[in-house]
C-alpha positions as CSV (number, residue, x, y, z in Angstrom):
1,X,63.6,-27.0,81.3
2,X,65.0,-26.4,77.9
3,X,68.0,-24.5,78.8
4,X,70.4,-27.3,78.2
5,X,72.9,-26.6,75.4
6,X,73.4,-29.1,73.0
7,X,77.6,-29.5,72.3
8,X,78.5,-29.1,68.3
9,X,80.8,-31.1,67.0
10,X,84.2,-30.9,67.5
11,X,86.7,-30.3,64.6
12,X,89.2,-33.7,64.2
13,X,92.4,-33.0,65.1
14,X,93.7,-34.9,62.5
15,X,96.7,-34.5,59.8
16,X,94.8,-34.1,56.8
17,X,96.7,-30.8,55.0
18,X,96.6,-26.6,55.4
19,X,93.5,-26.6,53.5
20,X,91.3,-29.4,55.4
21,X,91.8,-27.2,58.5
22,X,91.5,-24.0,56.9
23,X,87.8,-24.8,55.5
24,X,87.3,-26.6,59.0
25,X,87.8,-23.1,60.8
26,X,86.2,-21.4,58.5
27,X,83.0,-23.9,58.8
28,X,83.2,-23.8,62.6
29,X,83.0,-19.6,62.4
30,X,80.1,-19.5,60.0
31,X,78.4,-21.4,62.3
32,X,79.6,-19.3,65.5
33,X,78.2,-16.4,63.4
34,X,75.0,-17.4,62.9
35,X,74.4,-18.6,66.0
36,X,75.5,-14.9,67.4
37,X,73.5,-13.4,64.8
38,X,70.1,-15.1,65.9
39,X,70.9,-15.0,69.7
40,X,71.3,-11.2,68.7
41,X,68.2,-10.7,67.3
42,X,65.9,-12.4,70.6
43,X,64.5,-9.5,72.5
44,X,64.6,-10.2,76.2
45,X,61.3,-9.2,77.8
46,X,61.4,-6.7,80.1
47,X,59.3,-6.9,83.7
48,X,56.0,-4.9,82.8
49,X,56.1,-5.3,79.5
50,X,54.2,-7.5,76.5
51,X,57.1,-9.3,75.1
52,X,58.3,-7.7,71.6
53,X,57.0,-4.6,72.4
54,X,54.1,-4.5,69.1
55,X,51.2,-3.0,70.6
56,X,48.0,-4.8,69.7
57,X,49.6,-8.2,68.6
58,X,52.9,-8.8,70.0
59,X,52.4,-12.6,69.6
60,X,52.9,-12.3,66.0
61,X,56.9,-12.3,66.5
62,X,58.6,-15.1,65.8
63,X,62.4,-14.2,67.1
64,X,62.6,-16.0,70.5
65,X,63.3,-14.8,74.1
66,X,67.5,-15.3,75.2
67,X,67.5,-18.3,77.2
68,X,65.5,-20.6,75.2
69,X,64.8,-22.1,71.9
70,X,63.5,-20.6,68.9
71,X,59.9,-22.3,68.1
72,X,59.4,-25.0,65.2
73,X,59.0,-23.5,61.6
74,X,55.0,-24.1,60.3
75,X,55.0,-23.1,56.9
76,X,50.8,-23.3,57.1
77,X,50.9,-25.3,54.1
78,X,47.2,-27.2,53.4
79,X,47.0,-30.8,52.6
80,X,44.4,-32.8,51.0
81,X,42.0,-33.6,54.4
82,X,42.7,-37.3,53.5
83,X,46.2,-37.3,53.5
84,X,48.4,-38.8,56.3
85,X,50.2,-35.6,57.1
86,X,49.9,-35.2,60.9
87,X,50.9,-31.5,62.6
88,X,53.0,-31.2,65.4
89,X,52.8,-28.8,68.6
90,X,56.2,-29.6,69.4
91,X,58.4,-28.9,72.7
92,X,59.8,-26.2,71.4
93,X,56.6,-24.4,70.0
94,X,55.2,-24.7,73.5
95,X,58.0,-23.9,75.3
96,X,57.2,-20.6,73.8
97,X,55.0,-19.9,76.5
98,X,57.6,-20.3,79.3
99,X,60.2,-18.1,77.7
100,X,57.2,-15.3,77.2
101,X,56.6,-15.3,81.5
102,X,57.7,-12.7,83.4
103,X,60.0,-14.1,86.0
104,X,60.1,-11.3,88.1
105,X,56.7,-11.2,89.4
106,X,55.6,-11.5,92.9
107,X,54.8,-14.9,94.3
108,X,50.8,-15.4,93.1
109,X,51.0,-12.9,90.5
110,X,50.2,-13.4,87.0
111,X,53.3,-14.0,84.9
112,X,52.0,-14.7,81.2
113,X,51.2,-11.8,78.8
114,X,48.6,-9.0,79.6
115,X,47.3,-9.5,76.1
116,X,47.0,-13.2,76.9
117,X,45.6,-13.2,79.9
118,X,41.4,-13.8,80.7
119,X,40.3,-10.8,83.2
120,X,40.0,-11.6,86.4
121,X,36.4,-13.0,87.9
122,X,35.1,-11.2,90.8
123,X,34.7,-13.8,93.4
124,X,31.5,-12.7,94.1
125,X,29.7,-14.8,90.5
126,X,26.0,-15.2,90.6
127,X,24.8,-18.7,89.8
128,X,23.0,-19.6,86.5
129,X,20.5,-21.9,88.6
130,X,21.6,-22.9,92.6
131,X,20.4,-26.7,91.4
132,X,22.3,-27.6,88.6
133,X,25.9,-27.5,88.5
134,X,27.2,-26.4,84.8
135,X,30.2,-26.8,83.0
136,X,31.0,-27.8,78.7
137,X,28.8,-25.0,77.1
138,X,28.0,-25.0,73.2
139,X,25.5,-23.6,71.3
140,X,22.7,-24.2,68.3
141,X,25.4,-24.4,65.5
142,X,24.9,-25.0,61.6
143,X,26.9,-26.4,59.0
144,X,29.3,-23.3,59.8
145,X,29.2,-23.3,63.2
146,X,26.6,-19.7,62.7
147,X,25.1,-19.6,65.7
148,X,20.9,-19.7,65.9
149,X,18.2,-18.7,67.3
150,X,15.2,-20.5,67.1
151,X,11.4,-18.9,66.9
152,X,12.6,-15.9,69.1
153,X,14.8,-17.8,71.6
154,X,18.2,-18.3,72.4
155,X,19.2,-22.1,73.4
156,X,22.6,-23.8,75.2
157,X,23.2,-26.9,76.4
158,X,25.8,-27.6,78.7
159,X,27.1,-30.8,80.8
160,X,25.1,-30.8,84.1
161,X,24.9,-32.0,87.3
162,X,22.8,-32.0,90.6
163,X,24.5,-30.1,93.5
164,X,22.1,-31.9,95.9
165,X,22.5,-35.0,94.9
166,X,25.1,-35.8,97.6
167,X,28.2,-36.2,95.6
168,X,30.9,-33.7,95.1
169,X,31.4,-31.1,92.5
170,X,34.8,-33.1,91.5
171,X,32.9,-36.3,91.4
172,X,30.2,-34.9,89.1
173,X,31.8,-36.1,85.8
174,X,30.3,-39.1,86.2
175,X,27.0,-37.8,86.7
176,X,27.0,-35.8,83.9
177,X,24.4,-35.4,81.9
178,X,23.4,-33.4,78.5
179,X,21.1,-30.2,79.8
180,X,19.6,-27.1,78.2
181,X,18.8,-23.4,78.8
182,X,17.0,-20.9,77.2
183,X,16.6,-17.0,77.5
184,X,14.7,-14.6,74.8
185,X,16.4,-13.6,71.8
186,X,17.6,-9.6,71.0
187,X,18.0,-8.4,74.2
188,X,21.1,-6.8,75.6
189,X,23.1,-7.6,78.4
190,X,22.6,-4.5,80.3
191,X,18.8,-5.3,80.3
192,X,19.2,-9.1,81.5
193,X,19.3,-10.5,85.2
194,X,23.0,-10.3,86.4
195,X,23.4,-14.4,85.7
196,X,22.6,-13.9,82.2
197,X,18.8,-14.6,82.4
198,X,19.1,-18.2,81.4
199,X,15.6,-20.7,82.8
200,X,17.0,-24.4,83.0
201,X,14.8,-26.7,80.7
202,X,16.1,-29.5,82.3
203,X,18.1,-33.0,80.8
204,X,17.9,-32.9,76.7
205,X,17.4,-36.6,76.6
206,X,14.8,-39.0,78.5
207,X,16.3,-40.9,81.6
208,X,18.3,-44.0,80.4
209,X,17.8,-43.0,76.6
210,X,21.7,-42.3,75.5
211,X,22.7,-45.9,78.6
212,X,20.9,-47.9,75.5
213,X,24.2,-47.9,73.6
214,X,25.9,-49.9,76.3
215,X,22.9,-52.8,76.0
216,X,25.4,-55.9,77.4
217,X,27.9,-54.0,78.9
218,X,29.0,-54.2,82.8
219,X,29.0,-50.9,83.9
220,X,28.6,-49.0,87.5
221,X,28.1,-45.2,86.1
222,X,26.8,-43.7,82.7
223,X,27.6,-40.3,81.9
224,X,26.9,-37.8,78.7
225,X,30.1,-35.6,78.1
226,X,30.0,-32.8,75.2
227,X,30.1,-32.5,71.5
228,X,28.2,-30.4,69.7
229,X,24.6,-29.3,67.9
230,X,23.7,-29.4,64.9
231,X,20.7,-27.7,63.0
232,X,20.2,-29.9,60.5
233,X,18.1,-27.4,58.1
234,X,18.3,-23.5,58.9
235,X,14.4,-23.3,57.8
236,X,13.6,-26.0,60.3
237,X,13.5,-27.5,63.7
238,X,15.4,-31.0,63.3
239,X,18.6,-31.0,65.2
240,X,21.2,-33.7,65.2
241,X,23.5,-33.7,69.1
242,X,27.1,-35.5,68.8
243,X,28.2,-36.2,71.8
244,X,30.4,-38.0,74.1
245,X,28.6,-41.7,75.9
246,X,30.5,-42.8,78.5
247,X,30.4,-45.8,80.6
248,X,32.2,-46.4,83.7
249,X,33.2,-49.4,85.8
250,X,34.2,-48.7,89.1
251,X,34.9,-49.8,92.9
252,X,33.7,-48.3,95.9
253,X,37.2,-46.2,95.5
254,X,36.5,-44.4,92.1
255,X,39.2,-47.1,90.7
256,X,38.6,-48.6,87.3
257,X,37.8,-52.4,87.5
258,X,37.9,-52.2,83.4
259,X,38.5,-49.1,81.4
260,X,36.2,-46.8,80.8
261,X,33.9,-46.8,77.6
262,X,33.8,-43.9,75.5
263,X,31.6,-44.2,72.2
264,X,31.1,-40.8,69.9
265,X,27.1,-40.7,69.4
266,X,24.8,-38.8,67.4
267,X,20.9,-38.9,68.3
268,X,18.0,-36.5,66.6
269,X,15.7,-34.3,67.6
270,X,13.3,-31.6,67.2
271,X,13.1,-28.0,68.7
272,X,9.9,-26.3,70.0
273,X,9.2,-22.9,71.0
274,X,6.0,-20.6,71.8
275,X,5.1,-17.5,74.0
276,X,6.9,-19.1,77.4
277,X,9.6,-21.6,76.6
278,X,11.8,-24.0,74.2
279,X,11.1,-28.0,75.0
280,X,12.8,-30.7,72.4
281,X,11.3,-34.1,71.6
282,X,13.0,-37.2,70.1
283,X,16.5,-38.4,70.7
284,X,15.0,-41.6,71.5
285,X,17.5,-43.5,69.0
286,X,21.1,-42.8,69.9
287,X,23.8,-44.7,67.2
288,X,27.0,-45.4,67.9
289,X,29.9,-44.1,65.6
290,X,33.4,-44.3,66.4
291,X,35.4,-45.7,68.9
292,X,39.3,-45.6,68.8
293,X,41.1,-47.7,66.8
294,X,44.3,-48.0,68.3
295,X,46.0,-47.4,65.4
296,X,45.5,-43.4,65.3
297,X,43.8,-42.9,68.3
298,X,44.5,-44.7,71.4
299,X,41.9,-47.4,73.2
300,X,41.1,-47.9,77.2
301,X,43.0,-51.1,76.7
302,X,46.1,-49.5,75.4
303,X,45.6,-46.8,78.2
304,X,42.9,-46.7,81.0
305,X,43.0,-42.7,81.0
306,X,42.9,-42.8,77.5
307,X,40.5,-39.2,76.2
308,X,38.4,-39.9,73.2
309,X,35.2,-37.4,73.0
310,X,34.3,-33.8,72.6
311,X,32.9,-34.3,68.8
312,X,32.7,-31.1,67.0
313,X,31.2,-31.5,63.1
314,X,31.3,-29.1,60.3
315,X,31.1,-28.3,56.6
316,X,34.6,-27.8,55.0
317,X,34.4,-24.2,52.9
318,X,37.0,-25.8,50.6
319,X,35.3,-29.4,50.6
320,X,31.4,-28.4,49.7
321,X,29.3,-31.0,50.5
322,X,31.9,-33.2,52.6
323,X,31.3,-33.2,56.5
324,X,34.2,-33.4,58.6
325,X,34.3,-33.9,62.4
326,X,37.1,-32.7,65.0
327,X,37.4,-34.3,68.5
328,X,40.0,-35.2,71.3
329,X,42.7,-38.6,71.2
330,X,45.6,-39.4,72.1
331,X,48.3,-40.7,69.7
332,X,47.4,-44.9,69.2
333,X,49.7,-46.9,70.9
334,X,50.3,-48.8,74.5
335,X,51.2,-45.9,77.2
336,X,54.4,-45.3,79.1
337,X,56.4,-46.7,75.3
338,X,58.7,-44.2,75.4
339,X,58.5,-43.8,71.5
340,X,58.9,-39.6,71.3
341,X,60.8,-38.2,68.1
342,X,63.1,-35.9,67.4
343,X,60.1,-34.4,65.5
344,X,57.8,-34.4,68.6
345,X,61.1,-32.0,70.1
346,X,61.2,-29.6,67.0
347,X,64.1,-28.2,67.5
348,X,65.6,-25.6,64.6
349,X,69.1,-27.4,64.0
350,X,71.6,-26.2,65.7
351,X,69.6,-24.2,68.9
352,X,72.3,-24.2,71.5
353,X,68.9,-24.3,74.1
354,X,67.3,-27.6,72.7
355,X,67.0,-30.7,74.7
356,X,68.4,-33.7,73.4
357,X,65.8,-36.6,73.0
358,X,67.3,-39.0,75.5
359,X,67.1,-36.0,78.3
360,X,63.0,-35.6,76.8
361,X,62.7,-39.7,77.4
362,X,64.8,-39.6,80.6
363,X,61.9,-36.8,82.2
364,X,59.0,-39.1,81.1
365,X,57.4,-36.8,79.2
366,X,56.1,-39.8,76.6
367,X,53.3,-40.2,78.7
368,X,52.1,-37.0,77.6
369,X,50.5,-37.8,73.9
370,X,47.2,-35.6,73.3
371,X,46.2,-35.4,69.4
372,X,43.5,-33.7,67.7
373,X,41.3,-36.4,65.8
374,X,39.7,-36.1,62.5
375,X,37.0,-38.2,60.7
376,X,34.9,-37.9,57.8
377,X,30.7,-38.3,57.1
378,X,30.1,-41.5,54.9
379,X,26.3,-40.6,54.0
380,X,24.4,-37.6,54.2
381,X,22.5,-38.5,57.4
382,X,26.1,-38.2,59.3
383,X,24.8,-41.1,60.8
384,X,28.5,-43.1,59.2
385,X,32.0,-41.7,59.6
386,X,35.6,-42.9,59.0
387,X,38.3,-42.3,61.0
388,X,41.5,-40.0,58.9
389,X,45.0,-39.5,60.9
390,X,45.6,-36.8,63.4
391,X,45.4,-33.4,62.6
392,X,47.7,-32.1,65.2
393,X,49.9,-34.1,67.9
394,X,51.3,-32.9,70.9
395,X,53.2,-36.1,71.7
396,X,55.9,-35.4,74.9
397,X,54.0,-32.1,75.3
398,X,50.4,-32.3,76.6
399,X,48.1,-35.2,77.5
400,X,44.4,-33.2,77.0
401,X,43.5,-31.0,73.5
402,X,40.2,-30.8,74.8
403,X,36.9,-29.9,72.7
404,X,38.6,-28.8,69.9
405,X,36.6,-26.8,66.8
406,X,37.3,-25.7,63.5
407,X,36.7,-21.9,63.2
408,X,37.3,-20.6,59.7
409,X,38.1,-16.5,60.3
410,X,39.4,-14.2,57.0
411,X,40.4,-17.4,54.5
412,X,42.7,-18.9,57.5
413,X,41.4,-22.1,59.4
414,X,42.1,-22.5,63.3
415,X,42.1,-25.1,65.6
416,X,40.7,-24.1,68.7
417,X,41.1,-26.4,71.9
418,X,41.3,-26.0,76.0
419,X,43.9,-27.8,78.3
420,X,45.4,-27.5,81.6
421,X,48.4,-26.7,83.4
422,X,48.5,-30.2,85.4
423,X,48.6,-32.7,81.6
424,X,52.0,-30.5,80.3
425,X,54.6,-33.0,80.3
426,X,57.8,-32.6,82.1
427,X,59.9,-29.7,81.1
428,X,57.1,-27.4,79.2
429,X,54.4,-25.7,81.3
430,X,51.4,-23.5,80.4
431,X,48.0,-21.9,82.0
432,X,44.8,-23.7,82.2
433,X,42.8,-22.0,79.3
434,X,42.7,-21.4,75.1
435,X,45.4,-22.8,73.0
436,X,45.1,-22.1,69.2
437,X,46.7,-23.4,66.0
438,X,46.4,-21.3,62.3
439,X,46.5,-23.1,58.8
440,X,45.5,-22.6,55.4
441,X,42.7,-25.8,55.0
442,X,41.1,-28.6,57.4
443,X,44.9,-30.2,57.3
444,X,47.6,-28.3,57.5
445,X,50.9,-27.6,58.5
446,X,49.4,-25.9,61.2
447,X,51.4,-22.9,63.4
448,X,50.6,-22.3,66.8
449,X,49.5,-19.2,67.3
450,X,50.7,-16.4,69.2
451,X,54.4,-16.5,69.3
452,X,54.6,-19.9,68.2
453,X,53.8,-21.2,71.6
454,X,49.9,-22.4,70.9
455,X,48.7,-19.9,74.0
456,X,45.7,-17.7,73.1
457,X,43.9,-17.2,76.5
458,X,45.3,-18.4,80.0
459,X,43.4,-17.6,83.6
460,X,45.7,-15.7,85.0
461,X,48.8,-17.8,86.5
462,X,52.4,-17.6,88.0
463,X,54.6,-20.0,86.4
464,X,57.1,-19.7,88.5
465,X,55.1,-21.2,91.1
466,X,53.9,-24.7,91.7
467,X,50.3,-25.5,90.1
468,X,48.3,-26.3,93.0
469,X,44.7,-28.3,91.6
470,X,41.4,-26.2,91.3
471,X,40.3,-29.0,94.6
472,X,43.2,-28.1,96.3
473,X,44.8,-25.4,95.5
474,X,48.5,-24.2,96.5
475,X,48.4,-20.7,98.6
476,X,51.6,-19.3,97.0
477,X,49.8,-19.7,93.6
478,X,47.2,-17.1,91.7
479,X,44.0,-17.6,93.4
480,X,42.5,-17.6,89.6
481,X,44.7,-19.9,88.5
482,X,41.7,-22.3,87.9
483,X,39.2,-19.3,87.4
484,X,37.7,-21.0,84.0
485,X,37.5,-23.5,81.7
486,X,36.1,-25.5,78.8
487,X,36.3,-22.2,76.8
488,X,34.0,-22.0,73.6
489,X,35.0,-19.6,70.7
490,X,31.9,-18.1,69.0
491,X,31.4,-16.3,65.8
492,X,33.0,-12.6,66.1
493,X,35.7,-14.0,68.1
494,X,33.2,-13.8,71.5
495,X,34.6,-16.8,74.1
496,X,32.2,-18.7,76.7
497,X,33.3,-20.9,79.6
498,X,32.3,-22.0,83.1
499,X,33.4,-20.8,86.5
500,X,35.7,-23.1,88.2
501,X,37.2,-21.7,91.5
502,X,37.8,-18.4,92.3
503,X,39.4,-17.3,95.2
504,X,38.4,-20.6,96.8
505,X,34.8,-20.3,95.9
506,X,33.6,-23.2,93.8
507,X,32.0,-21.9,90.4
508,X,29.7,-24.4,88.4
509,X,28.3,-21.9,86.6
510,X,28.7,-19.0,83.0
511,X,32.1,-17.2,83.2
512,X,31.5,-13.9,82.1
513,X,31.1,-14.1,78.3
514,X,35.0,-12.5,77.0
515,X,36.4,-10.9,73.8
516,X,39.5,-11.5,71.6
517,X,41.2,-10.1,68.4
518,X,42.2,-12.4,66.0
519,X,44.8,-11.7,62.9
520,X,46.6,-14.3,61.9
521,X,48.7,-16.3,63.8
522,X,47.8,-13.7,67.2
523,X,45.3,-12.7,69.0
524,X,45.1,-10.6,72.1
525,X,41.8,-10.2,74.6
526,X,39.5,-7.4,73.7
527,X,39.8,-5.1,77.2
528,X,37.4,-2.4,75.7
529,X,34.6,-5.1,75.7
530,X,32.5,-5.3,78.6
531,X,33.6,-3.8,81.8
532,X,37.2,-4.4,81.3
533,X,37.3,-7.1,79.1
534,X,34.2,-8.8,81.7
535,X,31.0,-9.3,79.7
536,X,27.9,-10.5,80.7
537,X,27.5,-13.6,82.5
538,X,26.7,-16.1,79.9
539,X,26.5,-14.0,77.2
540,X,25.6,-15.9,74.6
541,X,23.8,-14.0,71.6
542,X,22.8,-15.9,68.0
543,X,24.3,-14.1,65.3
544,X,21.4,-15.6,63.2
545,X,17.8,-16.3,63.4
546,X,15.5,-19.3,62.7
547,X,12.1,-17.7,62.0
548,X,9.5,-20.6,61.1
549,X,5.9,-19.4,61.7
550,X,4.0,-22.5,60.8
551,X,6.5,-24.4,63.0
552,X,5.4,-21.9,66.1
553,X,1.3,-21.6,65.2
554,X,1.7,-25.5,65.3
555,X,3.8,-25.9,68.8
556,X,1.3,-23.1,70.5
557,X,-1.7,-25.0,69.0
558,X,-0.5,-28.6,70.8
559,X,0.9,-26.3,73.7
560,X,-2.2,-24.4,75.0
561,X,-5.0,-27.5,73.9
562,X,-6.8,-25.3,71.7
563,X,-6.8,-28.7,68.8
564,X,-6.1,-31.3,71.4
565,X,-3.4,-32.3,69.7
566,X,0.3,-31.9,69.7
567,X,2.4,-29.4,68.1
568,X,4.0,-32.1,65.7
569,X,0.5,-33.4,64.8
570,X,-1.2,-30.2,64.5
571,X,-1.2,-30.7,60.4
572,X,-4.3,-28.2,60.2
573,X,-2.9,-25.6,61.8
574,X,-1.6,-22.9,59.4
575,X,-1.5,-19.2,58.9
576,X,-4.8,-18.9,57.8
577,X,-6.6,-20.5,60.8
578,X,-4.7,-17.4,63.4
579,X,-6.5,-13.9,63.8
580,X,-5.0,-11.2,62.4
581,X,-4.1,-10.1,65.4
582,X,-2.5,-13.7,66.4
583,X,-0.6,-13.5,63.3
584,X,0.9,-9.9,64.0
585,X,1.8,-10.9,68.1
586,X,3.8,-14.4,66.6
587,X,5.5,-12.2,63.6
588,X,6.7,-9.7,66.2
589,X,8.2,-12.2,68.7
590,X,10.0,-15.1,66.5
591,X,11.4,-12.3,64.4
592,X,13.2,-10.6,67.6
């Protein structure tokens, strides 16, 4: 932990004159002063208490806990998106979260703030469907990440996996593949089935569609891992998915013969609805567009658990015009160098709590380097990107920033991402769950959020006891330690994620959908939403609407065989050929 003191330096005992020792002394107490004075002004958290005492948003205070290090000064400052100006999440900013848990708490309790804590799941969860296993959730997103519906229907897509397929729920990551759900649109949660009312509509893309990018390649599993959707045209149906290929090479062990491949993809499609469901065609052309460099982001070569995935695109408010895509690295270079900086620490100067870098090294936290990538489109089909440094690092401090997105809130841009407990490196700690970061533009000089610690929603955890794994968990720890993950902020602040374990029970399905507050640089969970803070299973509501009539007479025309042909080749079909009647029925339901 950080609680080591680092020595000043001593004054030279030396016969250089009255005055040298006089301004000496006088140095030395200034120093002594200041050092008192900010000591002084740390409030020490009291058992029962949020930390700092402010009553909605107690993460905005910046003044430090007794007994550990101030965080690192962000000014929030934005940089040109092209610049090589890099972010850090430093040891001191997370150690933030450690200094903010309540020691005192019974064994299995939850130590981290109320305000920062997910309610508790009931271990009693329905599932979404008992033969799909789900997990990464995301939603029909545009250019803004506004969230649609399409023709009267709500649509997800999630990572999925079948629970009767005779492997594990652990093992299912290499299974994975890219599915889809859809519910009506404009219907509250009080009205829908307990499990959110979601019907499966099975795998988005044709068997062996997205394995064509790894034509020549050796190769024992093939997995699709998640990114994001796109509507291309918010008066249309073409989508564009980014998403994560994968290829593995295994032995009968689950050991890697070669590292595995990960290859950022993008593949187009189109979305249908009529009277009864949502289907998509397309995505039979999948094209490759980054794979790390080595340079910013770090290869399988360099490092066989290397991440590299979870693309997230967008349109920059500042930047019209220029699309810019987020997604998970780790810092380029060949793992276990224990290359960390004194910048990577961030300590103020002077904190008598702050580690010195050899004792950082000496833990072997370098093998911790997580960053938050960045690249930019090259053409207006996104179909061509470049890679641009880092946005944020957290080298000698985490090893996952999963599935990070952009969400721009009140003129302020955050950096939204997930991680666990189990990739902290030595020395800092935090819960499985949101972690959130604040600047003024795309790159900045960004501050993590709530306290300066990065910690915006954590399943509720004892630090003070060992971790345990969500497989096999330890029986002095919370028993919703691992409750959630792979949390997905949503317009008006509304957060989705998938069940994990609960009290032992295995989840694999919608967390209840949760709230939180957001002013900038803290947030706190909504407790008056829901029942307690608990919405809906899978509450997942459009804040916007595609309504496209023609688009719908055409899909129910291939749909029902009326024409013979299909929706996309219906040309003749228009608003004139439907019955009054007809016209009135599909008015009334795509505009729900």
């Amino acid at each position: 932990m950080a609680n080591v003191r680092r020595k000043g330096s001593m004054l030279k005992m030396a016969l250089a004159g009255s005055m040298v020792l006089c301004a000496g002394a006088q140095g030395a107490l200034a120093q002594s002063v200041s050092v008192q004075t900010r000591e002084a002004a740390r409030v020490a958290p009291r058992p029962g208490m949020m930390p700092q005492g402010a009553t909605l948003f107690p993460g905005r205070s910046l003044s430090g806990v007794p007994g550990f290090p101030l965080p690192s000064t962000h000014t929030q400052q934005a940089y040109d998106p092209a610049s090589d100006f890099t972010s850090r999440w430093t040891r001191a900013d997370a150690l933030q979260i450690k200094a903010h848990s309540d020691t005192t708490v019974a064994a299995g309790q939850n130590s981290i703030p109320a305000q920062l804590t997910m309610p508790s799941i009931p271990a009693d969860f329905p599932q979404i469907n008992p033969d799909v296993w789900v997990w990464d959730t995301w939603t029909l997103i545009d250019k803004h990440a506004t969230q649609f519906s399409y023709n009267g229907w709500e649509v997800i897509f999630c990572l999925t996996a079948d629970p009767n397929a005779g492997y594990t729920f652990d093992d299912r990551h290499v299974h994975a593949r890219i599915g889809y759900f859809y519910r009506r649109a404009g219907i509250p949660a009080s009205q829908r089935p307990v499990n959110g009312g979601w019907t499966y509509g099975g795998h988005l893309f044709a068997d062996g569609a997205s394995a064509k990018v790894f034509a020549g390649t050796t190769y024992t599993q093939q997995a699709e891992w998640s990114g994001s959707t796109r509507l291309l045209h918010t008066n249309g149906n073409r989508v564009s998915v980014f998403y994560t290929d994968l290829a593995f090479n295994r032995d009968a062990n689950a050991n890697n013969i070669t590292p595995p491949v990960a290859v950022i993809t993008q593949t187009i499609g189109l979305i249908h609805a009529d009277f009864n469901h949502v289907w998509f065609t397309g995505f039979t052309r999948h094209t490759p567009l980054l794979q790390p460099d080595g340079v910013y982001y770090q290869t399988g070569q360099q490092n066989e658990f290397y991440s590299f995935r979870d693309p997230f695109t967008f349109e920059d408010p500042q930047h019209p015009g220029v699309n810019y895509m987020v997604f998970e690295g780790n810092t380029g270079g060949p793992r276990g160098v224990a290359n960390c900086t004194e910048a990577d620490l961030g300590y103020q100067p002077n904190d008598p709590h702050a580690e010195t870098l050899q004792q950082v090294l000496d833990s072997g936290a370098y093998y911790q380097k997580a960053n938050i990538g960045l690249a930019i489109a090259e053409n207006s089909s996104l179909s061509k990107w470049k890679f641009l440094p880092p946005l944020i690092s957290g080298n000698c401090v985490n090893d996952q920033t999963e599935r990070p997105q952009m969400y721009v809130h009140n003129g302020k841009y955050y950096i939204f991402t997930i991680s666990h407990r189990t990739t902290f490196a030595a020395g800092v700690d935090g819960p499985d769950g949101v972690y959130g970061f604040v600047g003024k533009g795309i790159r900045s000089d960004f501050q993590p959020m709530n306290y300066g610690s990065g910690l915006v929603m954590g399943n509720p955890t004892d630090l003070n006891t060992a971790a345990g794994t969500d497989y096999d968990p330890d029986p002095q720890q919370n028993p919703r330690a691992f409750q959630s993950y792979s949390h997905y902020i949503m317009p008006g602040g509304l957060v989705e994620s998938f069940i994990d374990t609960v009290e032992g029970r295995r989840g694999g399905t919608l967390s209840p959908t949760v709230k939180l507050h957001i002013s900038a640089a803290a947030s706190a969970v909504d407790l008056t939403y829901g029942n307690g803070g608990l919405g809906g299973y899978g509450d997942i509501s459009a804040n916007r609407r595609v309504v496209d009539f023609l688009a719908f007479l055409q899909d129910l025309t291939g749909q029902t065989g009326q024409t013979g042909q299909s929706g996309l080749l219906a040309q003749s079909a228009s608003a004139d050929t439907a019955s009054p009647q007809t016209t009135a029925q599909i008015n009334q339901f795509i505009r729900q």
